[in-house]
C-alpha positions as CSV (number, residue, x, y, z in Angstrom):
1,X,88.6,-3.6,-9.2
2,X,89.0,0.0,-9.9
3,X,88.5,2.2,-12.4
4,X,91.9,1.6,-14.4
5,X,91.5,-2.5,-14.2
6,X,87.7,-2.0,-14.9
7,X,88.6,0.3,-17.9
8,X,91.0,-2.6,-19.4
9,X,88.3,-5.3,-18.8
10,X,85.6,-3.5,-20.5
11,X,88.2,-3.0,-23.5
12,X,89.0,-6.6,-24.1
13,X,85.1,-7.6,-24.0
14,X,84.5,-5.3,-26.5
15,X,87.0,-6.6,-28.6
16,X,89.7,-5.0,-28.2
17,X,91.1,-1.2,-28.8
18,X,91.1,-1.9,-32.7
19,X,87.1,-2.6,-32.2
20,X,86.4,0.9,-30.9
21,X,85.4,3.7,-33.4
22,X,84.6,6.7,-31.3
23,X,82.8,6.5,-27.1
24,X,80.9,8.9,-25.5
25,X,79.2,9.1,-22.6
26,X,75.7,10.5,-21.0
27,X,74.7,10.9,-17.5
28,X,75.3,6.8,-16.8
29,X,76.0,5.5,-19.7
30,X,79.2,4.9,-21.8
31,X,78.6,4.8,-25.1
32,X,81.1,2.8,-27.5
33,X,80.9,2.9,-31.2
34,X,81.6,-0.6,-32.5
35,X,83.1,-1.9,-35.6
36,X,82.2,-5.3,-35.3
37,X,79.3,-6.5,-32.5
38,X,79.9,-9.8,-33.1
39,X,83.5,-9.7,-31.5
40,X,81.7,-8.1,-28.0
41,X,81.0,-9.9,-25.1
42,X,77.8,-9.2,-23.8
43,X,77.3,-11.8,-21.4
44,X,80.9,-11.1,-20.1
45,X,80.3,-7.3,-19.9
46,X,76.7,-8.0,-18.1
47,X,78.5,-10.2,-15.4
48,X,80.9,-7.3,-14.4
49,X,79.7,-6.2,-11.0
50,X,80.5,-2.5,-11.6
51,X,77.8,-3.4,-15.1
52,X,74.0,-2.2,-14.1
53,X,73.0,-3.4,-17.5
54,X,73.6,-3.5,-21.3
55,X,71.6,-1.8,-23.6
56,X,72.3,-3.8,-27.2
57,X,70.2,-2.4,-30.2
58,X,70.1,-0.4,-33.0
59,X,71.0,2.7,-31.3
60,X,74.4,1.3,-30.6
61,X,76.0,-0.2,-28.0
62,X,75.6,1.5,-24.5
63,X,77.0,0.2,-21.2
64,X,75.3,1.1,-18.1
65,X,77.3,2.2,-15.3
66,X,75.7,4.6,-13.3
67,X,77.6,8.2,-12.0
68,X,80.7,7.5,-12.0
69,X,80.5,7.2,-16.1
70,X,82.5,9.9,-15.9
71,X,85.7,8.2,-14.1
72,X,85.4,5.4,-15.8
73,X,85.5,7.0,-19.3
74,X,88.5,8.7,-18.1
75,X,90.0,5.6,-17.3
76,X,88.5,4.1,-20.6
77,X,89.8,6.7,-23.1
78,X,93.3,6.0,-21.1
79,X,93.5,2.7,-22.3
80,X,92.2,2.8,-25.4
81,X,94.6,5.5,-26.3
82,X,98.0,3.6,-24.8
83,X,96.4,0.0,-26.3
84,X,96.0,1.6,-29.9
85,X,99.3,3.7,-29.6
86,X,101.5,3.0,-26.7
87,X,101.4,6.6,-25.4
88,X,97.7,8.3,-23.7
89,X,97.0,10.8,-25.8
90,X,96.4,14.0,-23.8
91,X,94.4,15.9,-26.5
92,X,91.4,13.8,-26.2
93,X,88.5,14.9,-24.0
94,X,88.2,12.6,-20.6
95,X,84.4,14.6,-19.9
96,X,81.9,13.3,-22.4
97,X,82.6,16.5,-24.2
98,X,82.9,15.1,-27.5
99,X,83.1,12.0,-29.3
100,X,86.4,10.5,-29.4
101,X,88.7,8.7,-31.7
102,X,92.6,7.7,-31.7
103,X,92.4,9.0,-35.6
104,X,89.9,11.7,-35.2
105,X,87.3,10.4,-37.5
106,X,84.5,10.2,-34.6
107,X,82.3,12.2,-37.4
108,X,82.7,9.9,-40.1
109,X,82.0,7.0,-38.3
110,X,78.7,8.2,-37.2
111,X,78.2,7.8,-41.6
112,X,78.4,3.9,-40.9
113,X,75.2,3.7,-38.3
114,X,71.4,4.4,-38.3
115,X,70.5,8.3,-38.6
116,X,68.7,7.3,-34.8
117,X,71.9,6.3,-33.7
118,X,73.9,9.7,-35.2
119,X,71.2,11.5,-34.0
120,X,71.2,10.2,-30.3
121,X,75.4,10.1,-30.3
122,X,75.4,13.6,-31.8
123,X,72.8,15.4,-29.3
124,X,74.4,13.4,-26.1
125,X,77.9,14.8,-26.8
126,X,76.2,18.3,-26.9
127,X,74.5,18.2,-24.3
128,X,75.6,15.7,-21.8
129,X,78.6,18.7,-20.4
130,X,75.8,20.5,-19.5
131,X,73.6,18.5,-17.7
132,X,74.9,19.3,-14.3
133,X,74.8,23.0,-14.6
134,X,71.2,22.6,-15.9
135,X,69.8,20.6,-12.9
136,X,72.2,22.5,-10.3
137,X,70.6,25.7,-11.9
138,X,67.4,24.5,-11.2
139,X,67.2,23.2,-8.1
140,X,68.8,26.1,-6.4
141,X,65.3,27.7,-8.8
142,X,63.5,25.2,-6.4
143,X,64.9,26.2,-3.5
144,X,64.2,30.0,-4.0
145,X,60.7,29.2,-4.7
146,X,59.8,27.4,-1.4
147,X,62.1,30.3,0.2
148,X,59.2,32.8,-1.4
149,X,56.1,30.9,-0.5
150,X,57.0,30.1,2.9
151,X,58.0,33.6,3.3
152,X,61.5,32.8,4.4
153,X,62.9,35.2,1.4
154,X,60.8,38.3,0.2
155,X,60.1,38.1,-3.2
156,X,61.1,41.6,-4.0
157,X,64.6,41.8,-1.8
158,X,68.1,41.9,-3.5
159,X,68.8,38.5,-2.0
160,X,65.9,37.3,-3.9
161,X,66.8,39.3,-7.4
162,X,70.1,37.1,-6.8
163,X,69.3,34.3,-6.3
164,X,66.9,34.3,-9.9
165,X,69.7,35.4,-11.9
166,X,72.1,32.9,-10.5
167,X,69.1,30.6,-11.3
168,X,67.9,31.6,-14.8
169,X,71.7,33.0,-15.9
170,X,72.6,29.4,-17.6
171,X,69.4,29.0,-19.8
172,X,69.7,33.0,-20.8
173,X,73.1,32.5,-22.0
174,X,72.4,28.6,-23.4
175,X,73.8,29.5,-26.8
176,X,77.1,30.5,-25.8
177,X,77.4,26.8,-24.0
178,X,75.7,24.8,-26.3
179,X,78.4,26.5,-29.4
180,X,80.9,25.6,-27.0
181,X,80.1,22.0,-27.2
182,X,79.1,21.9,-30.4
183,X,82.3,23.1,-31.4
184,X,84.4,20.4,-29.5
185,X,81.7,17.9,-30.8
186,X,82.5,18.9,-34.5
187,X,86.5,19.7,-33.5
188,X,86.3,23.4,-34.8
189,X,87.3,26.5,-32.3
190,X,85.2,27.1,-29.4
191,X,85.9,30.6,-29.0
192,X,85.2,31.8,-32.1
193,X,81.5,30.3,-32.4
194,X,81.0,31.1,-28.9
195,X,81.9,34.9,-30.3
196,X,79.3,34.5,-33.5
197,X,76.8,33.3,-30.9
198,X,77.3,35.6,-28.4
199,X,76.6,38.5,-31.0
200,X,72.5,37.1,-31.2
201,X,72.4,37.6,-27.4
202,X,73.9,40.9,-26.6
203,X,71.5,43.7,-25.8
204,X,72.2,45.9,-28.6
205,X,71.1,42.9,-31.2
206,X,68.3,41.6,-28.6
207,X,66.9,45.9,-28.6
208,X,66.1,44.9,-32.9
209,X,63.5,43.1,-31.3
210,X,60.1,44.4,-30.6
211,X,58.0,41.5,-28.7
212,X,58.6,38.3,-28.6
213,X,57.2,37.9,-32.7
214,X,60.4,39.0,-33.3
215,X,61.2,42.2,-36.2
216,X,62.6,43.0,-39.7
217,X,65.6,45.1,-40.4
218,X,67.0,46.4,-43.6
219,X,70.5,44.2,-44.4
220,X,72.6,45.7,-47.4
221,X,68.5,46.5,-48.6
222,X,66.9,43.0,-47.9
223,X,64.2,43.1,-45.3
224,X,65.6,40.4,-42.8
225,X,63.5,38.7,-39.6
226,X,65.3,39.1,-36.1
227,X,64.4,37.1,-33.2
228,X,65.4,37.0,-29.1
229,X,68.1,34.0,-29.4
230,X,67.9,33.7,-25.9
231,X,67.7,30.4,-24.2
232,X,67.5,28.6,-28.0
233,X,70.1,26.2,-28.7
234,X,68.6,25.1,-32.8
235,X,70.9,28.1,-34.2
236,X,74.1,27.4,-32.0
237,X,73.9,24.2,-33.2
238,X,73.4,24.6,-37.0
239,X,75.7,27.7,-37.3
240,X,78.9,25.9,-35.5
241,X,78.3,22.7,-37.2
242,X,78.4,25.0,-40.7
243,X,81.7,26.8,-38.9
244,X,83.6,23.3,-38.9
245,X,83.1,22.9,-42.0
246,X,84.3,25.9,-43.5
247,X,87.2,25.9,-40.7
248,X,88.7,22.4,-42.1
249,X,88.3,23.8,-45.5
250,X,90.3,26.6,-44.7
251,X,92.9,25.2,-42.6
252,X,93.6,22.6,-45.6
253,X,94.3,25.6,-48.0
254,X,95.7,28.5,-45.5
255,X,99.8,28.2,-44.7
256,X,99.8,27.6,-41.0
257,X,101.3,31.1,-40.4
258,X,98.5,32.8,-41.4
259,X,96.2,30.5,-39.5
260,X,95.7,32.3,-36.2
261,X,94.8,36.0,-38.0
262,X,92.6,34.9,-41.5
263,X,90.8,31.9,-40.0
264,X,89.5,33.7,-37.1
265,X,88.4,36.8,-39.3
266,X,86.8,35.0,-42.1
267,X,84.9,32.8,-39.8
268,X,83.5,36.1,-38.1
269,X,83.0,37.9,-41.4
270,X,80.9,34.6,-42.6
271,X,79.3,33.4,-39.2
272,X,77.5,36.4,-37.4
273,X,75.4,37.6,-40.7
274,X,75.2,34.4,-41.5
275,X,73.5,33.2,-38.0
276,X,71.5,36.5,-37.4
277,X,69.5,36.6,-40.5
278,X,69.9,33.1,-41.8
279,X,70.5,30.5,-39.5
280,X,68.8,32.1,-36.6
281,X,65.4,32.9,-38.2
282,X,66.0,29.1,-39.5
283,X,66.4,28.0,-35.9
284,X,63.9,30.0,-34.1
285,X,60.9,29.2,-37.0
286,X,62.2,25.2,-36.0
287,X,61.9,25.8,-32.0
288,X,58.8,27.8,-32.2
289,X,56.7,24.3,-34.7
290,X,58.4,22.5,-31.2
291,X,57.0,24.4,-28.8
292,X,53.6,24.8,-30.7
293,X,53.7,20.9,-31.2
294,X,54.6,20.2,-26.9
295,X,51.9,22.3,-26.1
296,X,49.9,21.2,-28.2
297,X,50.3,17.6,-27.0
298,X,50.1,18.8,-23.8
299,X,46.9,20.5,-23.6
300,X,44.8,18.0,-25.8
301,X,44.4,15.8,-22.5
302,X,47.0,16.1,-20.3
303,X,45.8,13.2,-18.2
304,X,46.5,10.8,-21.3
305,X,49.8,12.7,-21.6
306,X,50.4,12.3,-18.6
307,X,49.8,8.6,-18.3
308,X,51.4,8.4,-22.1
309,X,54.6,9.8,-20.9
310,X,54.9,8.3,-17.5
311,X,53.6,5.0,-19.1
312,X,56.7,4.5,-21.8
313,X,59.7,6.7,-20.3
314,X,61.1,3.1,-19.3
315,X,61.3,2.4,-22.6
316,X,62.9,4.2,-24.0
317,X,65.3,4.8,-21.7
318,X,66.1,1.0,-21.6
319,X,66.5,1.2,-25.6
320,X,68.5,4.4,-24.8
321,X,66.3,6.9,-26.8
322,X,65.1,8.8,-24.0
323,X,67.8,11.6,-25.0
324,X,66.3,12.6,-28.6
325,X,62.9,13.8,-26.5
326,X,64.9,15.2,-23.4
327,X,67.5,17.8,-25.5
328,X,64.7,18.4,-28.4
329,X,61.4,18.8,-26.2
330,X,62.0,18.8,-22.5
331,X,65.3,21.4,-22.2
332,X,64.2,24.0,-24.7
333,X,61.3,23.9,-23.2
334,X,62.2,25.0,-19.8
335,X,64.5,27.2,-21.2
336,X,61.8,28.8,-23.3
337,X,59.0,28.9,-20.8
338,X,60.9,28.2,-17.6
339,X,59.0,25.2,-16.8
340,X,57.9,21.6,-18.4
341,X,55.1,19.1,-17.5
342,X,57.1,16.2,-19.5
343,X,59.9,16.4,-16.9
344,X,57.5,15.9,-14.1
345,X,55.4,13.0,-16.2
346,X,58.8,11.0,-16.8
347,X,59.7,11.4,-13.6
348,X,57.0,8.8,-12.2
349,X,59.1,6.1,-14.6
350,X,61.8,5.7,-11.6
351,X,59.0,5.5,-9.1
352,X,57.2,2.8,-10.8
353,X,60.4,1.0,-11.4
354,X,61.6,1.7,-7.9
355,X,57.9,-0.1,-6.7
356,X,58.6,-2.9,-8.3
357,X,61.8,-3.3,-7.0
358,X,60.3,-2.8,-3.7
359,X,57.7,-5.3,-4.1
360,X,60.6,-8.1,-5.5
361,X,62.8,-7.3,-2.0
362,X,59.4,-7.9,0.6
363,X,58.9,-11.5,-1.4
364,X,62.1,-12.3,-2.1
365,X,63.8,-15.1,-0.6
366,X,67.1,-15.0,-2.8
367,X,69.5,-12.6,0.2
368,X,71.6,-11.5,-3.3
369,X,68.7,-10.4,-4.9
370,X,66.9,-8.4,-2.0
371,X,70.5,-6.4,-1.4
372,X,70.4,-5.5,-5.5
373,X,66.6,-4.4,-4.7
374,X,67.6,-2.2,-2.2
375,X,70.7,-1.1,-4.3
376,X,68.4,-0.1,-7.0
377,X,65.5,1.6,-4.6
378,X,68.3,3.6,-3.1
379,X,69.9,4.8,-7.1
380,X,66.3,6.5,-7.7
381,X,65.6,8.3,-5.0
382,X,68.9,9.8,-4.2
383,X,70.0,10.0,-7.6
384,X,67.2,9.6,-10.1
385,X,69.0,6.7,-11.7
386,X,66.3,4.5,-12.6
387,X,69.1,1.7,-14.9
388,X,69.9,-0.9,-12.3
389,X,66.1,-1.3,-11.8
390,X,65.5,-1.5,-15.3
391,X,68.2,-3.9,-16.1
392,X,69.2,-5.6,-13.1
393,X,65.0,-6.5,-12.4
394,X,62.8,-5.4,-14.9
395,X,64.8,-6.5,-18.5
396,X,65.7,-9.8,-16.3
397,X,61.9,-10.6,-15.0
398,X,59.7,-8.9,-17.4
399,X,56.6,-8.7,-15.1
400,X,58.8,-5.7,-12.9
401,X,58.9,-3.8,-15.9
402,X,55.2,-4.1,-17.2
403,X,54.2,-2.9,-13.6
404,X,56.9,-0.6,-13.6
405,X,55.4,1.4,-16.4
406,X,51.5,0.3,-15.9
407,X,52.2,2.1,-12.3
408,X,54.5,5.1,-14.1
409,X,50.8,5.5,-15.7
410,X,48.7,5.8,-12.9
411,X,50.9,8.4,-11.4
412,X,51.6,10.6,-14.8
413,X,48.0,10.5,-15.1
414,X,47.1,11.7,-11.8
415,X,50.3,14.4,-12.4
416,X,48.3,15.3,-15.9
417,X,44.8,16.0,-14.0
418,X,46.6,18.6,-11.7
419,X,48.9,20.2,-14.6
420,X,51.7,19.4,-12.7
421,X,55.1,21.1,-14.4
422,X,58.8,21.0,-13.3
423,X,61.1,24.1,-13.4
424,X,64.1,22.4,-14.0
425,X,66.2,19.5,-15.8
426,X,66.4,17.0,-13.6
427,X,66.2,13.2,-12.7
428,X,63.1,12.3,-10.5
429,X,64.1,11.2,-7.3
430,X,63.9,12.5,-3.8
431,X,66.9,14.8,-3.8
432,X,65.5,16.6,-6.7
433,X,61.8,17.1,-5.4
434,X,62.3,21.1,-4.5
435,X,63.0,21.6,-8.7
436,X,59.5,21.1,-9.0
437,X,58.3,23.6,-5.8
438,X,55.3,25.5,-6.9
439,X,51.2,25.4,-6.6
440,X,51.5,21.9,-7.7
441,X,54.2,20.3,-5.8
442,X,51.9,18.4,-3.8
443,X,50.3,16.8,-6.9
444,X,53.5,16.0,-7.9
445,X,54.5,14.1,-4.9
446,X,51.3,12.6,-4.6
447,X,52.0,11.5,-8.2
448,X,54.9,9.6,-7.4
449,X,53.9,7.7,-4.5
450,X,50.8,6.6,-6.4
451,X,53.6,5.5,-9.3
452,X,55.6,3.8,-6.3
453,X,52.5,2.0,-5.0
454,X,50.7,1.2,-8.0
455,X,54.5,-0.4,-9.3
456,X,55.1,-2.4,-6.5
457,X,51.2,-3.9,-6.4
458,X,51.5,-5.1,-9.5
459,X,54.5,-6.5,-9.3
460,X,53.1,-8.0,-6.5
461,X,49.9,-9.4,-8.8
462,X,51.6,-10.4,-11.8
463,X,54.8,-12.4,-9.9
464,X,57.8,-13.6,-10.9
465,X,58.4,-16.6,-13.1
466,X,62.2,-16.6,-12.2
467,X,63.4,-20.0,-10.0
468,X,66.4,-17.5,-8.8
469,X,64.6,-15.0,-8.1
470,X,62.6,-17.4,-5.2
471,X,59.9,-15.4,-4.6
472,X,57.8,-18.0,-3.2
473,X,54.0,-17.1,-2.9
474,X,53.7,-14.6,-5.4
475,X,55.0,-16.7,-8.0
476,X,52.3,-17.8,-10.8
């Protein structure tokens, strides 16, 4: 079926368009707010071929699809819109951008759910635009560095300079896109808190700043605390959330005619103090007890870190979590220090998992399953999608999974004892291998064939207690 008769089959199994609070959607996943769970079909939803699994818990529903999430929420908010009114309404985002509702009250709802599940909703609609800017940014980072080492590109030519910029530009000007989807996340203006942003990153505010420790200025006779805002995303966050509030106040108590000249100003007057000597300082003191608390989990034993990391990433991206530790720890990071070690250690998760799945289509007699094997082999390593694995074999079987991760170890420990790091956002998978060129690139790749081999052994030792599945010798 496509996306349009996929989009109205998805609707009636959850329930119909009455059912839906608010949806979203990450990298593969849509992501429905539900009124009532006990009017969804998860059985019929899991039987969809277009389905690569259903993650049901108390982080809310979320519907695996894989990359073309983004089409299919097009098509989904489509029919939502014309179910609940008659008529598609054009001002609602069809990009993930924001959370959406026929009655704009997206924000509310989040009110009615688990602070895990706000949390999780809140930072995917952020970030979730941005996501393939970050990892296009850094493997074209990737690419320059082989270009260097192999000596293909001279590190100190124009091409080179380039290059870095066009590299490093989108985690130098990070606050500016993070306000812009912020805003749209909490429905205030864009422009105006990508303006009060943009103030804490131009170079007459950044020349305040002596070192990195940041300064104090005098500020109507206070003695404030500036900081580089560069590449942080805690202030942009706080300070437009803050701006939507005082926007709908205003806008409830301001004639329309005066809308487009006082709103604007007051927000300005208000917003760019406000986030350079409040909010910012605020922000940066909360990014810098982050940093200080990945490093130091880093560095007490990176091999257990490493093994730690690779060990449970399928976890939690199965109960959908992974997203708190990716846009709190793993972006900021990079964008900080322009490189991450937890990228590369959850990167051996889909190499395990991708193992396993390898191990189930040499034993497997069942022609259906070997083909979805294969299907999901192919998902991580050109696309670093690790869900149809996860669902589709590991969730089903169990024992995949268990090796899965137990061989996601092995390799994120080996990763650890090498102090392997990645210099950009991105999936593991084959395609995305030159984001993590550098003195340890070999570790790394050694790191995920030992995750690959290590996944697929065990899978091979522990069976398969599945009569479908026919595995024949190697079940136990």
């Amino acid at each position: 079926m496509n996306n349009e008769q996929f989009a109205e089959r998805l609707l009636d199994l959850m329930g119909g368009p009455d059912n839906i609070i608010s949806v979203t959607h990450c990298a593969t996943r849509l992501r429905p707010q539900i009124k009532d769970r006990s009017k969804v079909d998860i059985p019929g939803l899991t039987s969809l071929p277009e389905v690569a699994g259903i993650a049901d818990n108390d982080s809310g529903l979320q519907i695996v699809i894989g990359l073309t999430v983004g089409e299919v929420y097009e098509a989904f908010v489509a029919a939502w819109q014309t179910a609940r009114s008659g008529v598609p309404d054009d001002g609602i985002s069809a990009k993930g951008e924001t959370a959406t509702s026929g009655d704009k009250t997206a924000p509310q709802s989040n009110k009615r759910h688990k602070w895990l599940n706000a949390f999780i909703a809140l930072v995917v609609s952020i970030f979730s635009p941005l996501l393939p800017l970050l990892a296009g940014s850094g493997l074209l980072r990737g690419f320059t560095i082989l270009a260097n080492e192999t000596g293909l590109l001279p590190e100190d030519s124009n091409a080179n300079l380039l290059l870095k910029l066009a590299a490093t530009s989108v985690f130098y000007f990070l606050p500016l896109l993070v306000a812009l989807t912020s805003a749209k996340r909490f429905d205030t203006t864009p422009y105006i808190a990508m303006a009060v942003m943009g103030v804490l990153i131009m170079p007459d505010f950044i020349s305040l700043v002596q070192g990195d420790g940041g300064n104090f200025v005098s500020f109507f006779g206070l003695s404030i605390p500036v900081f580089n805002y560069t590449s942080q995303v805690i202030p942009a966050i706080i300070t437009t959330w803050l701006q939507s509030k005082v926007d709908h106040w205003l806008k409830k108590r301001i004639p329309n005619s005066l809308h487009m000249i006082v709103i604007p100003t007051v927000l300005l007057l208000i917003f760019v103090p406000l986030a350079a000597f409040l909010i910012g300082p605020l922000g940066n003191y909360i990014s810098v007890g982050m940093a200080a608390g990945v490093a130091w989990l880093a560095n007490i034993n990176q091999i257990v870190t490493g093994a730690i990391t690779g060990g449970i990433w399928n976890i939690l991206i199965m109960f959908g979590v992974h997203w708190a530790p990716n846009t709190m720890v793993i972006i900021p990071e990079i964008a900080k220090t322009g490189s991450s070690p937890f990228i590369a250690y959850g990167a051996n998760a889909n190499f395990g998992m991708a193992g396993a799945a390898f191990a189930i289509f040499l034993k497997s007699r069942n022609k259906t399953l070997r083909n979805f094997s294969l299907t999901a082999i192919a998902s991580v390593m050109l696309s670093g999608i690790v869900e149809p694995a996860i669902y589709g074999l590991g969730v089903r079987f169990k024992s995949p999974l268990v090796a899965g991760c137990l061989g996601a170890a092995m390799g994120g420990a080996f990763m650890g004892l090498f102090s392997v790091v990645g210099n950009a956002f991105v999936f593991g998978g084959l395609t995305t291998i030159p984001a993590f060129a550098g003195p340890t690139l070999w570790a790394y790749i050694i790191g995920l064939a030992i995750s690959f081999i290590g996944g697929m052994v065990l899978t091979l030792i522990f069976g398969v207690k599945d009569p479908e599945a026919e595995m024949g010798t190697i079940n136990k």
